[in-house]
C-alpha positions as CSV (number, residue, x, y, z in Angstrom):
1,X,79.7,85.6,61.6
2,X,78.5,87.9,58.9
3,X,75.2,88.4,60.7
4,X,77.0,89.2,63.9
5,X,79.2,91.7,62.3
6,X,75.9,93.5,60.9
7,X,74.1,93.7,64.2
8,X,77.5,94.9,65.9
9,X,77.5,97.7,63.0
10,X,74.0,98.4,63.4
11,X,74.1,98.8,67.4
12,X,76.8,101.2,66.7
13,X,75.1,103.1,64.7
14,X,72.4,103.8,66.6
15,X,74.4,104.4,69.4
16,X,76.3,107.1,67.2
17,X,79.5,105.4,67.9
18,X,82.2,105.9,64.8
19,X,82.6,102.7,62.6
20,X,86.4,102.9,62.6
21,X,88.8,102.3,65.3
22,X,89.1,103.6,68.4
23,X,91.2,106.3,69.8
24,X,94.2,105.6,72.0
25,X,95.1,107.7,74.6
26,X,98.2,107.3,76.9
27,X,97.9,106.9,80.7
28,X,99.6,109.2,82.7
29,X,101.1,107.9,85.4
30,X,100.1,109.1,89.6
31,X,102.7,110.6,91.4
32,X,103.3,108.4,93.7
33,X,103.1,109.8,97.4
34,X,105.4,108.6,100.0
35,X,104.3,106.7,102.4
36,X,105.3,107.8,106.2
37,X,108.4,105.7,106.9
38,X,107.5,103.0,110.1
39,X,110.4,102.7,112.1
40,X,110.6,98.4,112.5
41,X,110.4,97.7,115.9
42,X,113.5,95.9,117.1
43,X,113.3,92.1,117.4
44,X,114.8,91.0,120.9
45,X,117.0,88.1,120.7
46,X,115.1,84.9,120.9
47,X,115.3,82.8,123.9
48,X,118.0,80.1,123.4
49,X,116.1,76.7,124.1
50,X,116.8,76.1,127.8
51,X,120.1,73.8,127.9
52,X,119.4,70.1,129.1
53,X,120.4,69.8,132.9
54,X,123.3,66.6,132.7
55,X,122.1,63.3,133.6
56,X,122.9,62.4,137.8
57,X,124.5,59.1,137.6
C-alpha cells in the first residue's frame, strides 16, 4: 500500500497538483424554467361493455 501511496504522491507531483486536500466548492443551483403548461386532453367516457341481450326461452 505504501508503494501505491508513493507513486500516487509522485504523479501528483509532476502533474503540479497540491499534496493536501482538495477544495470544495458549493453548487449553485439552475433556475429552473417553467415548462409551457399542456392542457390534458379530456378522456371521453369509456364505452360501457355492450349489455347481454336476455336469453329467448
Amino acid at each position: 500500500m505504501a508503494a501505491l501511496q508513493e507513486s500516487v504522491s509522485k504523479v501528483k507531483a509532476s502533474r503540479g497538483e497540491a499534496a493536501g486536500p482538495a477544495e470544495v466548492h458549493e453548487l449553485v443551483k439552475p433556475k429552473r424554467k417553467t415548462a409551457a403548461k399542456k392542457t390534458t386532453a379530456k378522456k371521453t367516457a369509456a364505452k360501457k361493455a355492450a349489455s347481454r341481450r336476455p336469453r329467448t326461452a
